[in-house]
N, CA, C and O atoms as a GROMACS GRO file, in nm:
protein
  312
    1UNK      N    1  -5.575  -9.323  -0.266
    1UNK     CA    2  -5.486  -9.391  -0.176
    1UNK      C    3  -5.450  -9.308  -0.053
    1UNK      O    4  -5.435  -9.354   0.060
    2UNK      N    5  -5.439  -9.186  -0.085
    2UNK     CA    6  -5.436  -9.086   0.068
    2UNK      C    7  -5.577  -9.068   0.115
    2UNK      O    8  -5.581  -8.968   0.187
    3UNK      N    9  -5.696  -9.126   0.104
    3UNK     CA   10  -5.808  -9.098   0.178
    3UNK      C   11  -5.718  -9.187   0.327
    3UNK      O   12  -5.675  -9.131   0.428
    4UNK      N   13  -5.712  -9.304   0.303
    4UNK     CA   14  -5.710  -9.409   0.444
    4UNK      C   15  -5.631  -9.315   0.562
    4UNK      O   16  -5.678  -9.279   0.670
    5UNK      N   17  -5.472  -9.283   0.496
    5UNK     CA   18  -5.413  -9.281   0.603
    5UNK      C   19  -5.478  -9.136   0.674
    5UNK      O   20  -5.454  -9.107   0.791
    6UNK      N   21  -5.561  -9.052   0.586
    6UNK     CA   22  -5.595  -8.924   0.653
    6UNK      C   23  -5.701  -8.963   0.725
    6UNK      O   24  -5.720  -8.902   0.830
    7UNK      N   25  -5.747  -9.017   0.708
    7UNK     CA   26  -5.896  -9.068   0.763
    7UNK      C   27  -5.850  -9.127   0.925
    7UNK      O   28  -5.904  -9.072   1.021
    8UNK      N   29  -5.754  -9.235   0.949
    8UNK     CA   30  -5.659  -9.232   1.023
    8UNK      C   31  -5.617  -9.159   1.114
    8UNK      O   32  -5.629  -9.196   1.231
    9UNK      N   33  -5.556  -9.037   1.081
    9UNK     CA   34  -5.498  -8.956   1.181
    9UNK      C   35  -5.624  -8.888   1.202
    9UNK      O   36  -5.642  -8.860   1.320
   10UNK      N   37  -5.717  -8.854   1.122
   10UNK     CA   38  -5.839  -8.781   1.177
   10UNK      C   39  -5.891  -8.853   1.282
   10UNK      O   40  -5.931  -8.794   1.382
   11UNK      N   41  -5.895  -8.975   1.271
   11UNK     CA   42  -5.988  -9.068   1.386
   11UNK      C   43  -5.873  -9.059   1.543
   11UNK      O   44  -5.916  -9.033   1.656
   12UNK      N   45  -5.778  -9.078   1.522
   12UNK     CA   46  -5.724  -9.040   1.600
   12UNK      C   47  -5.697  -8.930   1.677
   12UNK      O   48  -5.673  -8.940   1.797
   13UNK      N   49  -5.699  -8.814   1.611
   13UNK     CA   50  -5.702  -8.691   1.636
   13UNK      C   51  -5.865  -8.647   1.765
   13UNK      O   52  -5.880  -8.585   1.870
   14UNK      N   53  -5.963  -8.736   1.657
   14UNK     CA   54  -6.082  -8.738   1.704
   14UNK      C   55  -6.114  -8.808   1.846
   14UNK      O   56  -6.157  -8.748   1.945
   15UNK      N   57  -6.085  -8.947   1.837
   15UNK     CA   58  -6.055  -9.008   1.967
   15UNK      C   59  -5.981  -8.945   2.104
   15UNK      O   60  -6.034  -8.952   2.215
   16UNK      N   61  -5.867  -8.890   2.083
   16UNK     CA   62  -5.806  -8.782   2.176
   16UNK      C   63  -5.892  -8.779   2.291
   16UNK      O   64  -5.895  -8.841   2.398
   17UNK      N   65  -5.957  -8.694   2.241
   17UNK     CA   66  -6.060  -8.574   2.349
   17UNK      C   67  -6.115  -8.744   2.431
   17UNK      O   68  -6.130  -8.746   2.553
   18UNK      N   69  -6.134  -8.843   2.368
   18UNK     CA   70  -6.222  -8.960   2.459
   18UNK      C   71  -6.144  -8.973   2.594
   18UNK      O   72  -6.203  -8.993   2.700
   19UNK      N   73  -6.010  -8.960   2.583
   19UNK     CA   74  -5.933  -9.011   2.684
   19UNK      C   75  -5.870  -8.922   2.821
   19UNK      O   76  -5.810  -8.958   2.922
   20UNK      N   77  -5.922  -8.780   2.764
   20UNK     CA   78  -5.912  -8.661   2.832
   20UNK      C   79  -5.928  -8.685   2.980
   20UNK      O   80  -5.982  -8.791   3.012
   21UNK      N   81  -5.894  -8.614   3.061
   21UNK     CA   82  -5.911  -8.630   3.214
   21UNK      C   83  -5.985  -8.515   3.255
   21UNK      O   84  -5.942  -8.403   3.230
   22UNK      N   85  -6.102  -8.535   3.319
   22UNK     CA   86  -6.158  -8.448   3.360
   22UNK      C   87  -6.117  -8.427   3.502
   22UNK      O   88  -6.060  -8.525   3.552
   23UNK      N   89  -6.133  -8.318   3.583
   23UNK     CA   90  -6.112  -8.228   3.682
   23UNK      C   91  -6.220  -8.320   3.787
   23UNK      O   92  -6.330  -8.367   3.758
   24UNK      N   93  -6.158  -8.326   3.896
   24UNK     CA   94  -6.255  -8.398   4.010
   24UNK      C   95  -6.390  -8.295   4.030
   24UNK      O   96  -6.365  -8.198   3.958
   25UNK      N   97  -6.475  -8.282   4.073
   25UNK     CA   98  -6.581  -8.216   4.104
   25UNK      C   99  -6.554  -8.149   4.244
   25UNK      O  100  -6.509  -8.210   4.341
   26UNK      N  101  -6.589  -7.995   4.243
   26UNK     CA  102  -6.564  -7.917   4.394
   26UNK      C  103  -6.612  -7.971   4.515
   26UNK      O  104  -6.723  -8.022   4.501
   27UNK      N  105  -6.570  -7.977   4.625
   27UNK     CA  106  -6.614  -8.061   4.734
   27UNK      C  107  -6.719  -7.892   4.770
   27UNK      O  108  -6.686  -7.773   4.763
   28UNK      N  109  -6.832  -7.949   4.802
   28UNK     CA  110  -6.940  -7.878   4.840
   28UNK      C  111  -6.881  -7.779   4.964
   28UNK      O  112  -6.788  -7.830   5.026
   29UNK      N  113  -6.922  -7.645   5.009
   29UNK     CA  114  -6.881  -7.552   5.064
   29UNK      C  115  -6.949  -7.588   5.257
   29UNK      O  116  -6.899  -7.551   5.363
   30UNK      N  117  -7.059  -7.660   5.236
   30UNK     CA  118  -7.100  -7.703   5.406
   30UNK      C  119  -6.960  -7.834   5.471
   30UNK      O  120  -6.916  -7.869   5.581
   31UNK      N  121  -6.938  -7.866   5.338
   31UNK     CA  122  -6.885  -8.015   5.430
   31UNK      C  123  -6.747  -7.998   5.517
   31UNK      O  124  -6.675  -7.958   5.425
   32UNK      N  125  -6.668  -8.002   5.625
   32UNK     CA  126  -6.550  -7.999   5.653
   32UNK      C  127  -6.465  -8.038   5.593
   32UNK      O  128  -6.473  -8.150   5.543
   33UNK      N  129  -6.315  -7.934   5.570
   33UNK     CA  130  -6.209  -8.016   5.534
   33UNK      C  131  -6.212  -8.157   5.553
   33UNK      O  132  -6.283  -8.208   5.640
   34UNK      N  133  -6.104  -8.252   5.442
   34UNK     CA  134  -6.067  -8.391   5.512
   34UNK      C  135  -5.997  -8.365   5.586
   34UNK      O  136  -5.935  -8.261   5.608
   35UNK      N  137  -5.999  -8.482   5.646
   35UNK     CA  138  -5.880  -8.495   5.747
   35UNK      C  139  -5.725  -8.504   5.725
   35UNK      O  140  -5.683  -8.568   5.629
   36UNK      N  141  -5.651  -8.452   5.798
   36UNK     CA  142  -5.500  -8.454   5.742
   36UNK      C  143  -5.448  -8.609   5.810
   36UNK      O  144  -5.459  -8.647   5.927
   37UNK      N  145  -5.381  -8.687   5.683
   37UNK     CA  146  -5.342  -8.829   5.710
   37UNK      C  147  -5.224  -8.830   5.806
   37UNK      O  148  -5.150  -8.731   5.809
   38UNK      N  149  -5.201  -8.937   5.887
   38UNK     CA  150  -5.116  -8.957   5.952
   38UNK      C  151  -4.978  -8.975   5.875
   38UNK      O  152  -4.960  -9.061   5.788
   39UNK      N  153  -4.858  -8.859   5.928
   39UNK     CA  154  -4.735  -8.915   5.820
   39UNK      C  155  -4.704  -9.013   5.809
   39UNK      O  156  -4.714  -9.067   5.919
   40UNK      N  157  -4.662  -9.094   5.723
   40UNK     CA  158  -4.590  -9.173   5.735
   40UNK      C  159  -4.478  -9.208   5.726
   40UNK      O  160  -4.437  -9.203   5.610
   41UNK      N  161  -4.404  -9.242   5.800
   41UNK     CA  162  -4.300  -9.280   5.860
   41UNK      C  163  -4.148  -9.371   5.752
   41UNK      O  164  -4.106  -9.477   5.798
   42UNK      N  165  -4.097  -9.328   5.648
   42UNK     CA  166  -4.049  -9.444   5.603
   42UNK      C  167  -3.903  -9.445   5.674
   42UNK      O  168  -3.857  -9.341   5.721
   43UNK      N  169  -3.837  -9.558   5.678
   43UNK     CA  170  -3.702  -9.568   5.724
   43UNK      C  171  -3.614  -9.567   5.626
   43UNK      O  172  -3.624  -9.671   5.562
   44UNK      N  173  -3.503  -9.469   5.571
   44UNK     CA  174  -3.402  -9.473   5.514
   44UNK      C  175  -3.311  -9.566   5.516
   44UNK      O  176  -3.232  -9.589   5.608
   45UNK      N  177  -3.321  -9.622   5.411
   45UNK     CA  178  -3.228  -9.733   5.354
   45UNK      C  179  -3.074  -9.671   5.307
   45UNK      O  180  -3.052  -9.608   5.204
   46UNK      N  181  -2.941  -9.716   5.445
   46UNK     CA  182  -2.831  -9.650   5.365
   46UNK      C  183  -2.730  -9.712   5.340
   46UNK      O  184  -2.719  -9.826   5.386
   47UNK      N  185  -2.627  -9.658   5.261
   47UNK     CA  186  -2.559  -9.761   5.194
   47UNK      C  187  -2.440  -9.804   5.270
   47UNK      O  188  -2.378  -9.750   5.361
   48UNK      N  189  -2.427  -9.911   5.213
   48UNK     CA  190  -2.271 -10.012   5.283
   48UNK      C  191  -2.200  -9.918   5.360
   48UNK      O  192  -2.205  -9.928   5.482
   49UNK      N  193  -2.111  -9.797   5.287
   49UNK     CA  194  -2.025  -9.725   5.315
   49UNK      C  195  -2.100  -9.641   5.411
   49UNK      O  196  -2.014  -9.574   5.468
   50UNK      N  197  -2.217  -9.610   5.458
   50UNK     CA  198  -2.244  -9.509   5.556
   50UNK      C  199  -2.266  -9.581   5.648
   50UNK      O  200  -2.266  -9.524   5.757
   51UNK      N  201  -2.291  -9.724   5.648
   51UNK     CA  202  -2.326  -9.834   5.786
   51UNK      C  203  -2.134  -9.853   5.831
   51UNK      O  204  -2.100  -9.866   5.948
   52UNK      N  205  -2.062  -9.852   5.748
   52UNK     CA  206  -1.969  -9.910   5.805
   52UNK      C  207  -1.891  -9.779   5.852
   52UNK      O  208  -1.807  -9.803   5.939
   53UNK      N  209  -1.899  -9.676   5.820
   53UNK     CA  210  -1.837  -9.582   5.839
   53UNK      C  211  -1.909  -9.481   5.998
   53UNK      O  212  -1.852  -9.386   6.051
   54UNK      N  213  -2.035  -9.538   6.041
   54UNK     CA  214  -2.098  -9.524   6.159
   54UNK      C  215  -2.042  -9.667   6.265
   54UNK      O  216  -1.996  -9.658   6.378
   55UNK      N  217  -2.059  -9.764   6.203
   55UNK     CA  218  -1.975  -9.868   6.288
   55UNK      C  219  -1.837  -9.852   6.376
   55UNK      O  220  -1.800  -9.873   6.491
   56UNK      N  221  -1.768  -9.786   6.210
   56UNK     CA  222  -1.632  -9.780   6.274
   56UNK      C  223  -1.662  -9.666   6.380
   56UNK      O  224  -1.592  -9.690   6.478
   57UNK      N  225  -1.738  -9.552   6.402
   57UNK     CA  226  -1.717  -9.444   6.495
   57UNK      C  227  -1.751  -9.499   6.610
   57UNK      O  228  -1.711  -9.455   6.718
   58UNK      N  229  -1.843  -9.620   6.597
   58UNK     CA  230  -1.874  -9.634   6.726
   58UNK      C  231  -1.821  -9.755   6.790
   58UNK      O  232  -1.882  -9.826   6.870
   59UNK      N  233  -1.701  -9.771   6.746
   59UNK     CA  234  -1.586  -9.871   6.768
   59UNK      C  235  -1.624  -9.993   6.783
   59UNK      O  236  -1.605 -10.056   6.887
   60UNK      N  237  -1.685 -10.043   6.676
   60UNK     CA  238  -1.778 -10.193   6.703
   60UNK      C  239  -1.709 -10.287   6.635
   60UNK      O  240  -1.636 -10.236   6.549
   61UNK      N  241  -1.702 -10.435   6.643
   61UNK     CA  242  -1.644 -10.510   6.622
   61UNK      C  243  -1.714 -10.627   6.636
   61UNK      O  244  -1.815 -10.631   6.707
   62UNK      N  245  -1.658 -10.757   6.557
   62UNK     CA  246  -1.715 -10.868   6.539
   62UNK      C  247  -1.860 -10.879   6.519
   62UNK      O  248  -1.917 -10.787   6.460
   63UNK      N  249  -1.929 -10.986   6.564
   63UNK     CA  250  -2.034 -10.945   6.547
   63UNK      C  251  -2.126 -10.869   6.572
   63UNK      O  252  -2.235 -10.882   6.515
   64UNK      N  253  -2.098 -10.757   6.679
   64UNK     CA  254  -2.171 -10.606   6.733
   64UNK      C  255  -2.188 -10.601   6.564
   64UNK      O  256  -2.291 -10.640   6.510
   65UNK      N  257  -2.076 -10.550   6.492
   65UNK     CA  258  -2.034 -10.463   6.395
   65UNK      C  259  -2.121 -10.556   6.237
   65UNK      O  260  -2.132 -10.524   6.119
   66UNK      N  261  -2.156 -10.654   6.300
   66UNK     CA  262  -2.212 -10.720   6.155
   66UNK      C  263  -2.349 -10.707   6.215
   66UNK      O  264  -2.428 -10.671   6.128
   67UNK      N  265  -2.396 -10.720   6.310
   67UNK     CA  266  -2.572 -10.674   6.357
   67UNK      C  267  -2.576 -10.562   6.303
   67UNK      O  268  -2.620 -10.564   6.188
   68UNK      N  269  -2.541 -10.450   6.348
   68UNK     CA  270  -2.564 -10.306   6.305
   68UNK      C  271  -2.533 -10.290   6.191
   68UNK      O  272  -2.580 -10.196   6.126
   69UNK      N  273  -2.446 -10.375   6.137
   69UNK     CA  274  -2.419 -10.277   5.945
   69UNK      C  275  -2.609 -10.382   5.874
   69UNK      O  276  -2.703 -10.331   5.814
   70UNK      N  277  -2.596 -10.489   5.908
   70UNK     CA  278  -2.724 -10.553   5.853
   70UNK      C  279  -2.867 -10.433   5.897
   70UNK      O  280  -2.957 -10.394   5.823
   71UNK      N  281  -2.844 -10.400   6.029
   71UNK     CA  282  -3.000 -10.320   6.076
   71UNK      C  283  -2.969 -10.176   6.004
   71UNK      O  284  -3.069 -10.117   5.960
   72UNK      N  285  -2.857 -10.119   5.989
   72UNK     CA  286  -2.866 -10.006   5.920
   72UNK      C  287  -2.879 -10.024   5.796
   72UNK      O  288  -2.882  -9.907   5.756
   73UNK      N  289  -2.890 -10.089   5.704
   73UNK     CA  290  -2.883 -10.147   5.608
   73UNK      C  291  -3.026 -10.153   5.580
   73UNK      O  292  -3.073 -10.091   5.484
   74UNK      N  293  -3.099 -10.225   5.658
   74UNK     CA  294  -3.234 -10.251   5.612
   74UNK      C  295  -3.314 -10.108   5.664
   74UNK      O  296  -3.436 -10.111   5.650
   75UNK      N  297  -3.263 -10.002   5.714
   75UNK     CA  298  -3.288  -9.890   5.775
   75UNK      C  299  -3.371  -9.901   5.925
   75UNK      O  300  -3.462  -9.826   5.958
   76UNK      N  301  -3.327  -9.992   5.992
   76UNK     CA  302  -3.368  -9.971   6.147
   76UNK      C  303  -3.300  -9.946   6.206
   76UNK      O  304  -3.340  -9.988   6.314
   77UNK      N  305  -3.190  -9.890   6.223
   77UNK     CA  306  -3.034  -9.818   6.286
   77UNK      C  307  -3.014  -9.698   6.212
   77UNK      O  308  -3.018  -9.683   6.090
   78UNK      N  309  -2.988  -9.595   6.326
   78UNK     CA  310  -2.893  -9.488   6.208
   78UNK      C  311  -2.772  -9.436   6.318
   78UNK      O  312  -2.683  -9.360   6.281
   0.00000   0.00000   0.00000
């Protein structure tokens, strides 16, 4: 009755190594570096309290003050 479950973890044990990750292959010594990618750019998304707390400094009101908390918000204002 203990053959199965050993048999089991052996196969498993065994399988392992199938799933292993091998190492990319060396880029050959003639070819040029790649190229370095263009950064990219993301826009910071900030929160309620830092849109409204830039609003208030910049003494905005009505709807000035509801454009800019929405664009800082979605991070196209800072």
């Amino acid at each position: 009755m203990k053959l199965m479950p050993m048999l089991a973890v052996a196969s498993l044990f065994a399988s392992a190594a199938a799933f292993a990750q091998t190492p990319p292959p060396p880029a050959p010594m003639d070819s040029p570096p790649p190229a370095a990618a263009a950064p990219v750019v993301k826009h910071h998304r900030h929160s309620l309290r830092y849109c409204r707390k830039h609003a208030k400094a910049q003494n905005l009101t009505g709807a000035d003050r509801t454009t800019f908390i929405k664009s800082c918000r979605a991070g196209n204002a800072s």
